[in-house]
PLY file of the C-alpha trace (Angstrom):
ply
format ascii 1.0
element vertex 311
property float x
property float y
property float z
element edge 310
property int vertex1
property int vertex2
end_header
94.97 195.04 216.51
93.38 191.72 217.24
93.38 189.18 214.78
91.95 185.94 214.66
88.41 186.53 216.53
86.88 183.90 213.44
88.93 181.23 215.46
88.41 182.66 218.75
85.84 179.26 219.72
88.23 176.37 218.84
91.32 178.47 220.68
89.58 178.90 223.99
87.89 175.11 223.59
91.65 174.22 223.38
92.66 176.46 226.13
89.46 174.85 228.39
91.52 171.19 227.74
94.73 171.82 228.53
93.24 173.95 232.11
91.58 170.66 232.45
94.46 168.20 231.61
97.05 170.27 233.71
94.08 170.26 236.82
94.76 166.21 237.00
98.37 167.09 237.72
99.37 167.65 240.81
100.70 171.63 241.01
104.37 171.98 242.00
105.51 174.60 244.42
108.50 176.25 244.57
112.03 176.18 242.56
112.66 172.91 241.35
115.75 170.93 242.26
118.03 169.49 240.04
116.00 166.00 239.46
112.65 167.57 238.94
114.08 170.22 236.05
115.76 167.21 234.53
111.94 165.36 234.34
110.61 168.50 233.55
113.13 169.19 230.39
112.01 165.37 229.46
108.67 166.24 229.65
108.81 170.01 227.61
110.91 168.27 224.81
108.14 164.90 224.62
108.67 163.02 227.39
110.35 159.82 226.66
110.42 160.66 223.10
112.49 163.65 221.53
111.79 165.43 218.80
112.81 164.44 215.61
116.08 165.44 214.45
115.98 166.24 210.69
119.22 165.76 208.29
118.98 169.37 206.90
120.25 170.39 210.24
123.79 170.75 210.88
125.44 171.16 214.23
128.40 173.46 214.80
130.71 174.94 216.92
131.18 178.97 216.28
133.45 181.48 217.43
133.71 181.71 220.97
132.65 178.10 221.76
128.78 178.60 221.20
126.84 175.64 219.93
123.97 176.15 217.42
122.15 174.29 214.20
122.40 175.64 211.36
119.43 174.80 208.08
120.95 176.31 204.60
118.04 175.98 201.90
119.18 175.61 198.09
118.46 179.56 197.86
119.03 181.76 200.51
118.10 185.13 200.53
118.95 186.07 204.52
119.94 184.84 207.30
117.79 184.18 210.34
119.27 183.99 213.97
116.84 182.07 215.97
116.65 181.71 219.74
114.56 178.93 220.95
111.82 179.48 223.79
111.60 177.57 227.14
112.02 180.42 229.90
115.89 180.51 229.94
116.05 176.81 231.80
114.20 174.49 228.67
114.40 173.31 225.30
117.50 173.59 223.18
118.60 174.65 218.92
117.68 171.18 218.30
113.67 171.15 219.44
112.05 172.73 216.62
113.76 170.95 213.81
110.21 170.66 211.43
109.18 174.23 211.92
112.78 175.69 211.56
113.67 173.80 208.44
110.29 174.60 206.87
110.79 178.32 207.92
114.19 177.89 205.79
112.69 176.45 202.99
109.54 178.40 202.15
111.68 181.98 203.57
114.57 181.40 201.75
116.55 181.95 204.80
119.41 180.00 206.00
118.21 179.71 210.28
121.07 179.59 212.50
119.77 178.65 216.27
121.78 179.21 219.17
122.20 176.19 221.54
122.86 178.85 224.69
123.51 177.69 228.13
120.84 176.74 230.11
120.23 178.08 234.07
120.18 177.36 236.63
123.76 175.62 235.82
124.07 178.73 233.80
122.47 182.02 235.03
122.14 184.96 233.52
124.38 186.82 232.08
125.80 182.93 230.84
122.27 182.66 227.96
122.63 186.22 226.87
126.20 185.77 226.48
126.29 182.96 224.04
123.53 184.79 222.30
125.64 188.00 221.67
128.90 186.00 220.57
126.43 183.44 217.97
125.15 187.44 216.57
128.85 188.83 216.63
129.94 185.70 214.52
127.09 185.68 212.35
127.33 189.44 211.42
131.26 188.60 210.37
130.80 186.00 208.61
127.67 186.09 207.29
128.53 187.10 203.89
131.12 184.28 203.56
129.29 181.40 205.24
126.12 181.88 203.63
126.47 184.31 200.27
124.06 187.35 202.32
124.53 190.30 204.56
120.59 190.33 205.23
120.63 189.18 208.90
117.14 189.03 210.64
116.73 187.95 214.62
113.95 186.22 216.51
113.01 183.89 218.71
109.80 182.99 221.05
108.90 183.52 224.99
112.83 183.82 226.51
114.03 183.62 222.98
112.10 187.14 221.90
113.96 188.03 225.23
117.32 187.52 224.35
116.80 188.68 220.91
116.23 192.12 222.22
118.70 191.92 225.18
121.60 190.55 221.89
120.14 193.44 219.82
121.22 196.51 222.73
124.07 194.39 223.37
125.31 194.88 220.13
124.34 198.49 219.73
125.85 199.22 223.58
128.81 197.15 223.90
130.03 197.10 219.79
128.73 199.97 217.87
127.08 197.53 215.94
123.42 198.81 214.35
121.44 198.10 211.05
123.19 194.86 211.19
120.18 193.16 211.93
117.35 194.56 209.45
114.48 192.89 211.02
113.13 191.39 214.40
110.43 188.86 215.10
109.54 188.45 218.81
106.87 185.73 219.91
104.96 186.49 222.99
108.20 187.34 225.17
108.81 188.38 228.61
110.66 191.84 228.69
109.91 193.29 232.40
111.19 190.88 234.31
110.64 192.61 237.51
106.49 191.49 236.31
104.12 193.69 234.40
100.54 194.20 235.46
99.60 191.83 233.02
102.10 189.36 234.55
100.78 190.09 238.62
97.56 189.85 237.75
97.19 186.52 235.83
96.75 184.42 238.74
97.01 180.43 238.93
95.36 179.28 235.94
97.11 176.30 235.01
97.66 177.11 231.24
101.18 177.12 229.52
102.70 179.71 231.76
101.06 182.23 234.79
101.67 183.90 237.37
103.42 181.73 239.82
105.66 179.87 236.48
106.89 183.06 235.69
108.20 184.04 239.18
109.85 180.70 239.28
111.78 180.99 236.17
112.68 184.66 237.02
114.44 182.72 240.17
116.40 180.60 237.98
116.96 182.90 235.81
118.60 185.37 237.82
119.19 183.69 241.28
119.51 186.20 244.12
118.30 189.57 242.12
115.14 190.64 243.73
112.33 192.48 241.36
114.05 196.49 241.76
117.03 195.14 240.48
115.28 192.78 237.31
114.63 196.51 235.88
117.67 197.02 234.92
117.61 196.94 231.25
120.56 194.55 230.86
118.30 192.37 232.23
114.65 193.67 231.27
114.85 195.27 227.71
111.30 197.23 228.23
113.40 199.57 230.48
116.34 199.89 227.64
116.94 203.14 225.71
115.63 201.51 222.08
116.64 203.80 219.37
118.65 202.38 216.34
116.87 199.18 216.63
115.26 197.46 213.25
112.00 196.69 212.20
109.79 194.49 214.48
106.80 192.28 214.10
105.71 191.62 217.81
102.99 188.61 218.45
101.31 188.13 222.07
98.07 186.35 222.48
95.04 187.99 224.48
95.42 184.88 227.39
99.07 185.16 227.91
100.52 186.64 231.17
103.24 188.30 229.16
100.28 190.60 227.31
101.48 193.67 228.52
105.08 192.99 228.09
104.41 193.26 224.32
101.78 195.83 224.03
104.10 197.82 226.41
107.35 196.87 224.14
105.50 197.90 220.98
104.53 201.49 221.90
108.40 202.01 223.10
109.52 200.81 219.65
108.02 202.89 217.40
108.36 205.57 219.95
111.77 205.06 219.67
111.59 205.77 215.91
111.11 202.19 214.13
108.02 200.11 212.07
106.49 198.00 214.75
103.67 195.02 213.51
102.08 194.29 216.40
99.55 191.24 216.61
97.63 190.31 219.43
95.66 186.70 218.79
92.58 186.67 220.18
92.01 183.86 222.76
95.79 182.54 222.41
97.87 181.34 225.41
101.17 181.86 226.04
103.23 179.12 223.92
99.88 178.70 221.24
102.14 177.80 218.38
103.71 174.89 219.86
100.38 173.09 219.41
97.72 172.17 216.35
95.43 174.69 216.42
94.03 176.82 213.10
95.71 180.45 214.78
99.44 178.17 214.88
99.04 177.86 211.22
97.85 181.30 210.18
100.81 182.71 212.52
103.72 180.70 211.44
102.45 181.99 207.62
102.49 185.27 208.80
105.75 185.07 210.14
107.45 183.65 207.10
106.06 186.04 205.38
107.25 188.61 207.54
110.98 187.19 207.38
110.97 186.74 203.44
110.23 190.65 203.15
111.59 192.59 205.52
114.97 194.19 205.13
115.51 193.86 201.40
0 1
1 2
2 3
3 4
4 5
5 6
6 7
7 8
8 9
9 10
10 11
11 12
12 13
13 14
14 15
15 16
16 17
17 18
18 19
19 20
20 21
21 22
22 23
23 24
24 25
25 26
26 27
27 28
28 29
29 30
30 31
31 32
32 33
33 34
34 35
35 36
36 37
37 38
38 39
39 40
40 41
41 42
42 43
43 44
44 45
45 46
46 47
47 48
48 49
49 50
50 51
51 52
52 53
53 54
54 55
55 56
56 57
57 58
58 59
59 60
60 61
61 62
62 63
63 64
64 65
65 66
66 67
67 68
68 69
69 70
70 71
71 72
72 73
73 74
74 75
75 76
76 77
77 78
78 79
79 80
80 81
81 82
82 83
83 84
84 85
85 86
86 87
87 88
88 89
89 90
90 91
91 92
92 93
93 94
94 95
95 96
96 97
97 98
98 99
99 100
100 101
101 102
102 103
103 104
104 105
105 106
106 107
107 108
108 109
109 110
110 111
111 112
112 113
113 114
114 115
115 116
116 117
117 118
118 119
119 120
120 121
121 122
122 123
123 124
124 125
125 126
126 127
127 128
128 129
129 130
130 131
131 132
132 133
133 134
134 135
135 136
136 137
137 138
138 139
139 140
140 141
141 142
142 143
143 144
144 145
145 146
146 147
147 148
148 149
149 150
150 151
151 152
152 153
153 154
154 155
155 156
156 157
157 158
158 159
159 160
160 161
161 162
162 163
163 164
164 165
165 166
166 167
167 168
168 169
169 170
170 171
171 172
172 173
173 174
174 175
175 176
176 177
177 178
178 179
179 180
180 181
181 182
182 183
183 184
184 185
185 186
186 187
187 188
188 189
189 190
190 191
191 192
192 193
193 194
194 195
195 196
196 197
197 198
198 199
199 200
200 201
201 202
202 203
203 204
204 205
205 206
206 207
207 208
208 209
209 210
210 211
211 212
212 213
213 214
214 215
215 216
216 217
217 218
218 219
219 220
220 221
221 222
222 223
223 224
224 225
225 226
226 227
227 228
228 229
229 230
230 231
231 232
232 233
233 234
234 235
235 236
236 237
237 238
238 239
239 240
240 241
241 242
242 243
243 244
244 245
245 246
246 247
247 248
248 249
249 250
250 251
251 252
252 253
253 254
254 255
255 256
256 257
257 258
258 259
259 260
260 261
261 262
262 263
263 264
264 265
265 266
266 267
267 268
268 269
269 270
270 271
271 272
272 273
273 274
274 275
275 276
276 277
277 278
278 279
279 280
280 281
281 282
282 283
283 284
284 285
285 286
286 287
287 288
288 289
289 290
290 291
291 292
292 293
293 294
294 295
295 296
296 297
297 298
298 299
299 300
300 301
301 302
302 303
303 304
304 305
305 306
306 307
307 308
308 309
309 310
């Protein structure tokens, strides 16, 4: 079940220098205000330079007023619905541009991600909302915009979230199943009331811990204490699963979130579907935003899971 242990020296060396880098920072406390979140979203997306915006990308407007950027390969052979990471109050469709249009490309998937609404101008339900209307749209017109009725979903941290939260929406609120024929789910939080895993983490100052988490539960979902976060509307771990599609489900063996996917894989296939489950030795939460050898073996692996699953 754990892969990777060959790299398992240069990941935790890297792991050692961001601890150190983010030790010369002074720690923030509390919920940030509205001037601090707007540094911080600087800061997640560069700092005082954004990421590049490629050409292949197109912006658009769907039904229901949801933003998202769309990447259409010469061949296309599915359609992939992607929901971008940054713990429901970060990043945005147009922040992975590179790895999104090479995903398209070597896939042969046409990647549609959703530009949801950020908290905590936007609290939940607001993200999960745009998320279900960009998956309603896309499983109309699918066949029409892009020549394919092979739909896969994914997305990484809050974006594995919302993939599962749009996938029981769908099933619960439209009768809608086998729509989706595939689901890839990067290190995501899915007990939002905290797993074990989650509690137990403690202060180390790597991508995301204990004390980040709580915080972007707040924002999140302002005003819900942690009995009330297990509802599965809002955490997906406690959600009746059946009827949901194949799943490839990636956590590293340093991220808080561990048991939030070890926990969500045994209720999948319980539940009657193929589960993949990888757990990378050494990895932090967030590994594959950054240059290391398990990033490239991983974003492989998962084109490889998106060009085959489902056909």
């Amino acid at each position: 079940m754990i892969t990777d242990e060959d790299c398992l020296a240069e990941t935790l060396a890297f792991n050692a220098q961001f601890e150190a880098t983010a030790a010369s920072r002074p720690a923030r406390e509390g919920t940030p205000g509205a001037d601090l979140l707007a540094t911080l979203r600087r800061n997640r997306l560069g700092g005082d330079t954004p990421p590049a915006r490629l050409p292949y990308g197109q912006d658009r407007v769907v039904e229901g007023g949801v933003r998202v950027r769309v990447f259409v390969p010469d061949r296309v052979d599915g359609v992939y619905l992607h929901f971008h990471g940054g713990g429901w109050a970060f990043g945005s469709a147009d922040g992975q541009d590179e790895r999104l249009w090479l995903l398209a490309e070597r896939a042969r998937l046409a990647v549609v991600s959703v530009d949801y609404r950020l908290a905590p101008e936007h609290p939940f339900p607001a993200g999960p909302d745009d998320c279900e209307v960009a998956a309603r749209w896309l499983v109309k017109h699918a066949a029409a915009e892009f020549g394919t009725e092979r739909l896969l979903i994914g997305g990484e941290s809050a974006g594995a979230h919302l993939s599962v939260v749009t996938l029981l929406r769908l099933r619960d609120r439209h009768g809608v199943t086998g729509a989706f024929r595939a689901a890839h789910l990067l290190f995501g939080p899915y007990d939002l009331s905290m797993t074990p895993s989650q509690r137990s983490f403690g202060s180390r100052r790597l991508l995301s811990n204990t004390d980040t988490l709580r915080r972007t539960y707040e924002l999140f979902t302002p005003g819900i204490g942690a009995e009330q976060r297990r509802d599965p509307e809002v955490s997906p771990l406690f959600a009746d699963l059946a009827g949901l599609p194949a799943a490839r489900i990636v956590v590293g063996t340093e991220d808080p979130l561990l048991d939030d996917s070890l926990f969500l894989a045994r209720r999948w296939q319980a539940a009657g579907a193929p589960v993949r489950l990888g757990v990378v030795a050494g990895a932090m939460h967030g590994f594959t935003l950054f240059p290391l050898t398990v990033t490239e073996r991983e974003l492989r692996r998962e084109r490889d899971f998106l060009s085959t699953t489902g056909r």
